[in-house]
N, C-alpha and C positions, 0 to 999 in steps of 0.2 A: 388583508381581510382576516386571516388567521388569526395573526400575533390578537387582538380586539378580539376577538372572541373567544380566544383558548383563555385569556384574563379574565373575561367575565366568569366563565365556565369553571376556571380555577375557582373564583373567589365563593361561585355558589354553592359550590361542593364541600368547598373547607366550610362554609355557614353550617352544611349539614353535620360535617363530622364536628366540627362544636355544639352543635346541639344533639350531638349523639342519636341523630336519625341514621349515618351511618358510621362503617367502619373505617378509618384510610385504606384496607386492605382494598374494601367495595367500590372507592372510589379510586384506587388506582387501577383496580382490573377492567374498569367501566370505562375508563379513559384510552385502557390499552385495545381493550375491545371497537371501542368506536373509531382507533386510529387505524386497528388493521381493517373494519369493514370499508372505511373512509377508501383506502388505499386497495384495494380488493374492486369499490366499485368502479374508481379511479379506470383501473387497470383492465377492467370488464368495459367500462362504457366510456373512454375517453373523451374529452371537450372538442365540441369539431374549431377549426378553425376558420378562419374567414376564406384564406385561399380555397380549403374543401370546400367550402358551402360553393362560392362562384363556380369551380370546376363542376361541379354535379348537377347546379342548378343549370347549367347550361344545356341545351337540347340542340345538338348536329343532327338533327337528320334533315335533309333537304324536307322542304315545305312543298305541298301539291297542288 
């Protein structure tokens, strides 16, 4: 899913810096930027995985 998107992402950016809406400086600090927030939320909010969900979803206490 990355690789397909970071391509598109490239290609709209270079569009900008050909049409001189920006600068490559802008769009390569914007790139670096959104890679460390990427990895910052990554590392803050990790994906659960399927085993976590079933362990947690599960409910031990004897029933009454």
């Amino acid at each position: 899913m990355f690789v397909p998107l970071s391509g598109a992402t490239m290609a709209v950016h270079w569009a900008l810096v050909r049409k001189r809406a920006h600068y490559p400086t802008d769009v390569l600090a914007g790139g670096v930027l959104g890679i460390v927030v990427a990895l910052a939320a990554w590392k803050l909010w990790p994906p659960r995985r399927e085993a976590d969900e079933d362990i947690s979803s599960r409910d031990d206490r004897p029933l009454r």
